[in-house]
C-alpha positions in Angstrom: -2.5 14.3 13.5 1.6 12.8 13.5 1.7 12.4 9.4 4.8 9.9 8.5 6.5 10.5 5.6 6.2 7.6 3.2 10.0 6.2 2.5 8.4 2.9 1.5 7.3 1.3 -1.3 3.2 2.8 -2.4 2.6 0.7 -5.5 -1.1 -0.4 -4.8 -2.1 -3.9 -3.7 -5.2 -4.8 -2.6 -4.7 -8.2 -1.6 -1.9 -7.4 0.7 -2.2 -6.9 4.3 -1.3 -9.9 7.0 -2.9 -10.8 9.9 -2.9 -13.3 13.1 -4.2 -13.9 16.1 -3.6 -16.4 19.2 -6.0 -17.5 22.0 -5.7 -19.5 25.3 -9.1 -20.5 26.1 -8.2 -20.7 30.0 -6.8 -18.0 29.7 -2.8 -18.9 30.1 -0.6 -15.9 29.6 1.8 -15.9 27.1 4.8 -12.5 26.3 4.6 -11.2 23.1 7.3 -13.0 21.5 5.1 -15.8 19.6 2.8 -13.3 18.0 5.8 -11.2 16.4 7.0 -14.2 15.5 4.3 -15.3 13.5 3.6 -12.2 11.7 7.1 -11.4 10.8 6.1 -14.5 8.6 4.1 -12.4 6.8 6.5 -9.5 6.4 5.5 -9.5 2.7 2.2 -8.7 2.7 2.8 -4.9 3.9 5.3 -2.4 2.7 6.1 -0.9 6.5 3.3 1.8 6.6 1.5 -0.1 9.8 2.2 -2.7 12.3 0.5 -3.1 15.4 -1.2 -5.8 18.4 -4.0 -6.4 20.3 -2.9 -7.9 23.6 -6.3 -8.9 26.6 -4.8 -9.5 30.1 -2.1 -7.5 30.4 -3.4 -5.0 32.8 -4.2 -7.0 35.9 -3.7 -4.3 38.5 -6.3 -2.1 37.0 -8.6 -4.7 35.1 -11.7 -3.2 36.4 -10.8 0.8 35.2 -10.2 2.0 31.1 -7.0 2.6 29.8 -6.6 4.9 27.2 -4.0 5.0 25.3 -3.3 8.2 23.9 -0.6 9.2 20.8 0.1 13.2 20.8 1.3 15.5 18.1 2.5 17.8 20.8 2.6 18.6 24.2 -0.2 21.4 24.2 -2.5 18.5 22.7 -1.7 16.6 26.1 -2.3 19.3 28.1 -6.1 19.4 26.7 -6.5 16.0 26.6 -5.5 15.8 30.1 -7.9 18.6 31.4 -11.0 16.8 30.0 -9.8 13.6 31.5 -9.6 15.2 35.2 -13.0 16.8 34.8 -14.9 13.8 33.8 -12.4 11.0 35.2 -11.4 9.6 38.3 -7.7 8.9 36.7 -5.8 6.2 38.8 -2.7 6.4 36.9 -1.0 8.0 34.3 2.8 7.2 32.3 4.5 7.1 29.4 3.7 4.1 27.3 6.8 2.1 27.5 8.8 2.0 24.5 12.3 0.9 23.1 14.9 3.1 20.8 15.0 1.3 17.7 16.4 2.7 14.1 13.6 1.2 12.3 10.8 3.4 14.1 11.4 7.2 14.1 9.3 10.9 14.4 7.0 8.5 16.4 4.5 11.0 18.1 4.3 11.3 22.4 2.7 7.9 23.5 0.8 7.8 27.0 -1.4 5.7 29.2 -3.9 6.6 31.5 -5.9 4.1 34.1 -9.3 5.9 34.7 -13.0 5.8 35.3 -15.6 8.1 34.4 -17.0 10.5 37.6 -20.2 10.8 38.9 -20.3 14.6 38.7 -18.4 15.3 35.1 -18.3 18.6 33.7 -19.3 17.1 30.4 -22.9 17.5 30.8 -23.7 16.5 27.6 -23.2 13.4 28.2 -24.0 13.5 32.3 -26.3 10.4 32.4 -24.9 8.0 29.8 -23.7 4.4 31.5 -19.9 4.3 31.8 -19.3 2.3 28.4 -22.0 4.9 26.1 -19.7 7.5 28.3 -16.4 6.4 27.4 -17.2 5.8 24.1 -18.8 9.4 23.1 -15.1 10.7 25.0 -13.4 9.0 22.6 -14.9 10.0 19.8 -15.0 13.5 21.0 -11.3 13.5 21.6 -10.3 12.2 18.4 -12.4 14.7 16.3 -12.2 18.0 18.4 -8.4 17.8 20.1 -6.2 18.8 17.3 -3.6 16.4 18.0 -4.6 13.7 20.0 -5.6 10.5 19.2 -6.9 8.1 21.3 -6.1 4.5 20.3 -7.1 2.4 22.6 -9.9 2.3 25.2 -10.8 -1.0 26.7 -10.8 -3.1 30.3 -7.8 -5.0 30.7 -6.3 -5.3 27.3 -4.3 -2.3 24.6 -3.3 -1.9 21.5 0.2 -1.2 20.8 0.3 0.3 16.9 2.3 2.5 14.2 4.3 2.7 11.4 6.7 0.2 10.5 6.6 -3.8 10.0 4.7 -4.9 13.0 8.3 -6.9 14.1 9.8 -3.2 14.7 6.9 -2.5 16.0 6.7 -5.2 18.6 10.6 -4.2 19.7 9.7 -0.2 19.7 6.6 -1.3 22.4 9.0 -4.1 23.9 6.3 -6.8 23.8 8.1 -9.0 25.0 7.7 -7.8 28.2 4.3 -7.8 28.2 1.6 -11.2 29.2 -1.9 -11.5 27.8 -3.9 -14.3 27.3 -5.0 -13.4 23.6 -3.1 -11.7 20.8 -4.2 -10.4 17.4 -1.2 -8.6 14.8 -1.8 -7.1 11.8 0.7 -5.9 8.8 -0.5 -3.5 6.9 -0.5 -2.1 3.6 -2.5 0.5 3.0 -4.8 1.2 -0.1 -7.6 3.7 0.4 -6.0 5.9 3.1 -2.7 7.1 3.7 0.2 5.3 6.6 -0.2 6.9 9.9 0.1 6.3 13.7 -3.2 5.9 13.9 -4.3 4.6 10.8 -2.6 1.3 11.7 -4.5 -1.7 13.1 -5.7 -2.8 14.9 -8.8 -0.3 15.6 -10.2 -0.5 18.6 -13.0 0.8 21.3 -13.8 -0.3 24.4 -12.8 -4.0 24.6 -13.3 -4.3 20.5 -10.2 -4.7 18.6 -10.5 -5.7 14.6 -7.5 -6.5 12.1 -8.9 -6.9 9.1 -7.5 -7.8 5.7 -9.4 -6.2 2.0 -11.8 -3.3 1.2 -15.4 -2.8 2.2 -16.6 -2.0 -1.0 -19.9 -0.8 1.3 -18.2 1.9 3.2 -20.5 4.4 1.8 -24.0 3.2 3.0 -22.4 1.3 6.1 -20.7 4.9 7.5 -24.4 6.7 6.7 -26.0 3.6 8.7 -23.2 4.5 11.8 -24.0 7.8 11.3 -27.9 7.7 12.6 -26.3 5.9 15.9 -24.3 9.5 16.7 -21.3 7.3 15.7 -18.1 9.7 14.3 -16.2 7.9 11.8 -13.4 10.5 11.8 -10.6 8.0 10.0 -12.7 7.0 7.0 -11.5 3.3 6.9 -13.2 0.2 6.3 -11.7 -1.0 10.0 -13.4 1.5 11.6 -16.8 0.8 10.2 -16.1 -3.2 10.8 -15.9 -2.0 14.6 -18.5 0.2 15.1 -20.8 -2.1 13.7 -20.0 -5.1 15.9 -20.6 -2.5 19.0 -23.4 -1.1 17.6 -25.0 -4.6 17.4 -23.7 -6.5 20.0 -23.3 -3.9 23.1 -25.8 -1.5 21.8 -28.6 -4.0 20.3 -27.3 -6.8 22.4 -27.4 -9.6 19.7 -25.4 -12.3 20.5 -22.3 -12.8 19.1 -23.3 -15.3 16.6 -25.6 -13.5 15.5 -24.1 -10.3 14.5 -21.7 -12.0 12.6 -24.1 -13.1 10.5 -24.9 -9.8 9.7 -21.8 -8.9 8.9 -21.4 -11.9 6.2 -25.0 -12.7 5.8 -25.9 -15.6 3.9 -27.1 -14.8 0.2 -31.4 -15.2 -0.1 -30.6 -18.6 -2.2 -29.5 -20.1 0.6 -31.7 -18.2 3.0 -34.7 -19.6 0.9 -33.5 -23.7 1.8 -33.5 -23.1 5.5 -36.3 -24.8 7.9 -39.1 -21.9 8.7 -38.0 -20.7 11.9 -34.6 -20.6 10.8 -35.4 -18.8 7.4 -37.7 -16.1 9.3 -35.1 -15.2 11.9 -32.3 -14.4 8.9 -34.6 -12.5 6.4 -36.0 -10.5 9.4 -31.5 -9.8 10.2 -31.4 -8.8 6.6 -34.5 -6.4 6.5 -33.6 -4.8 10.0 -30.0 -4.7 9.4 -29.2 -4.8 5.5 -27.0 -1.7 5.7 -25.3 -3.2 7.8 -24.1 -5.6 5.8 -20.3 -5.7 4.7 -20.0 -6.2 0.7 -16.3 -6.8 -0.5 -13.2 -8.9 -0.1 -11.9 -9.3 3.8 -10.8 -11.2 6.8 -10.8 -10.4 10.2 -9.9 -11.2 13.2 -12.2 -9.4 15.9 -10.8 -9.7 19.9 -13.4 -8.9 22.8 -13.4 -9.8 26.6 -15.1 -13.4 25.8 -13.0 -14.5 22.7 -11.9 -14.3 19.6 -13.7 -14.5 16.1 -11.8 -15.2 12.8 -14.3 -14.9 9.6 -13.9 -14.2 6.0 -16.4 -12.5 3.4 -19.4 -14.4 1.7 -17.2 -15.5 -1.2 -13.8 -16.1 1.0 -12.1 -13.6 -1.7 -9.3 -13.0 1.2 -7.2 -16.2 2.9 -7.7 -17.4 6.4 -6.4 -20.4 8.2 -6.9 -21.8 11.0 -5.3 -24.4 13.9 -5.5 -25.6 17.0 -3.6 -27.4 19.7 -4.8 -28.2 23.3 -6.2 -25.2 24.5 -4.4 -22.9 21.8 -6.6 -21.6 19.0 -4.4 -19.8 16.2 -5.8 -18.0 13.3 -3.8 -16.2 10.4 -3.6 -15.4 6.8 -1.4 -17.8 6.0 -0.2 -21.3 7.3 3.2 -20.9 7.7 2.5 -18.3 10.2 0.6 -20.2 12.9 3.7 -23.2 12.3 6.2 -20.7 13.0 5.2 -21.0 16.7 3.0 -24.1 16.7 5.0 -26.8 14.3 2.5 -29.5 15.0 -1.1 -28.6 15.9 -3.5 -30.7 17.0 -5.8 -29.4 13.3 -5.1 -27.0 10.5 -8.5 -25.9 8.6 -9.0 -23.5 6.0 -12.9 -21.5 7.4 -15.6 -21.9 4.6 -16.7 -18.4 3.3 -18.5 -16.3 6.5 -18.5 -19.4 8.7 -16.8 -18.1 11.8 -14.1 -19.4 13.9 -15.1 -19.2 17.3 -13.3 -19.1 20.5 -15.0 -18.4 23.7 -12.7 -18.4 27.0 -13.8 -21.4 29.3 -14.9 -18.8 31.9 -17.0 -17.6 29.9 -19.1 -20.6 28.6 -19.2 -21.2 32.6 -21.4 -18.1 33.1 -23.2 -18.8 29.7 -24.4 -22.3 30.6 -25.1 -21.3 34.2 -27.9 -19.0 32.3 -29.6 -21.3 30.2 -26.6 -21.7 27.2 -25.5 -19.9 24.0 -28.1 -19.2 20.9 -27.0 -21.9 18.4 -27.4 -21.4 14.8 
């Protein structure tokens, strides 16, 4: 894969990284211009080796179909790609990703969209009866490790990712973001620690409707990737993003534990606290640490995980990384620093700061609709 040559400053910090992320819980579209604004904020906290978005809504022509995005080191990569795509894809479209000169992103590798949906009769037969999503996702990850040269990025239902190096301000002017709607945003500035700066490297990662920013280091990459690795997952990128994403698919669209729920995994309380809780209550989360204790994420971090109902915001057990939260009317604005969410909200309705692996939680309206219509939400 595209390698950029690091003109920036490497000096090692692992507290650095930024990240934000704005919700409209009817699902009011916004342009991109208030989520660059807010994390050129926290220009600081990378040193221009990865900037990227998250944006849900902004493909309403095709909201039903995938788009992948694809980067390419070269233009024999895209011609693969592209033949396993029309073999096992109806493809409905296919362009350049729109971009914008700029002098602050350069040797940025061939960037294309494609609007598709798997066939009934693929070639891959291999895969032949997976459901669309299991379909997709073994595509991807069958792309990304056997296409010398491709890379896809993003993968999901109405919604991309727009990422790569530079401060995610270039960033947002290279992919002209400004020009584009969605009804949820997350940004992310990175700087890098345990892998080096690269197109594809930058967050946020993403599959299917998943995206993840995340700020800190998994220190339980190790036994988390093995875990992955029993589910046919292929972590090809060997970051701590990847593994945070994987995991919330594996649970949630795989296992089909709610929301909630696998969250808890990820940040699971400690067995003191476990201990204190009423029976029921205390039986349900030592049974989520038996079953899943390999899943379990050990180290500093904050995210901010996007799907097609909402948006999550948590920190680690310990809240070793910062996270702030706000909200006004049906805005909910999350970030790792204040000063961020007032850059485009001066005077929010409430400012809190989440307690360590308590979640903040935002579910679009539509979606609590359908939820109550079938009984309600687990609570916790």
């Amino acid at each position: 894969m595209l390698k950029i040559k690091n003109k920036f400053n490497t000096e090692r910090d692992i507290s650095g990284c930024g990240l934000c992320g704005i919700i409209n819980a009817k699902k009011v579209k916004t342009n991109g211009s208030d989520i660059k604004k807010a994390i050129s904020v926290e220009h600081d906290r990378g040193n221009g080796l990865g900037g990227g978005f998250a944006v849900y809504g902004n493909y309403p022509d095709y909201a039903d179909i995938y788009a992948f995005h694809i980067m390419y080191d070269n233009l024999s990569a895209k011609t693969d790609v592209e033949e396993y795509l029309r073999n096992n894809f109806i493809v409905e479209k296919e362009e350049p990703i729109p971009t914008f000169k700029t002098s602050k992103i350069y040797d940025h590798p061939y960037l294309h969209r494609y609007f598709i949906k798997p066939k009934s009769d693929r070639q891959d037969k291999l895969f032949h009866e997976l459901e669309d999503d299991d379909f997709v996702v073994n595509s991807v990850m069958l792309i990304n490790q056997n296409y010398d040269g491709a890379y896809v990025f993003s993968s999901g239902k109405n919604m991309g990712a727009f990422k790569g190096v530079g401060y995610p301000e270039d960033v947002a002017d290279f992919y002209r973001l400004e020009e584009i709607e969605g009804y949820m945003w997350t940004a992310h500035n990175r700087f890098p620690t345990n892998t080096p700066g690269w197109w594809g490297g930058a967050h946020p990662f993403t599959l299917l409707d998943w995206s993840i920013v995340h700020n800190g280091e998994i220190s339980s990459y190790g036994i988390n990737k093995r875990y992955l690795e029993m589910y046919k997952y292929n972590l090809a990128l060997r970051t701590d993003t990847e593994v945070i994403t994987y995991i919330l698919d594996l649970l949630i669209r795989k296992h089909k534990i709610p929301v909630r729920l696998a969250l808890t995994v990820l940040a699971s309380p400690f067995y003191q606290k476990i201990d204190k809780m009423e029976n029921d209550k205390k039986k349900l989360f030592t049974a989520l640490r038996q079953v899943y204790g390999s899943a379990l994420l050990n180290g500093p971090f904050a995210i901010v995980f996007g799907y097609s109902g909402g948006m999550v915001a948590m920190n680690d057990r310990i809240k070793l990384r910062p996270l702030v939260a706000a909200s006004n009317g049906d805005f909910t604005y999350v970030a790792s620093e204040e000063a961020a969410i007032r850059a485009v909200c001066q005077s929010p309705d409430m400012v809190w700061s989440p307690k360590a692996g308590d979640p903040v939680m935002v579910e679009f309206d539509d979606i609590k609709e359908k939820a109550s219509l079938k009984g309600g939400l687990l609570s916790l």
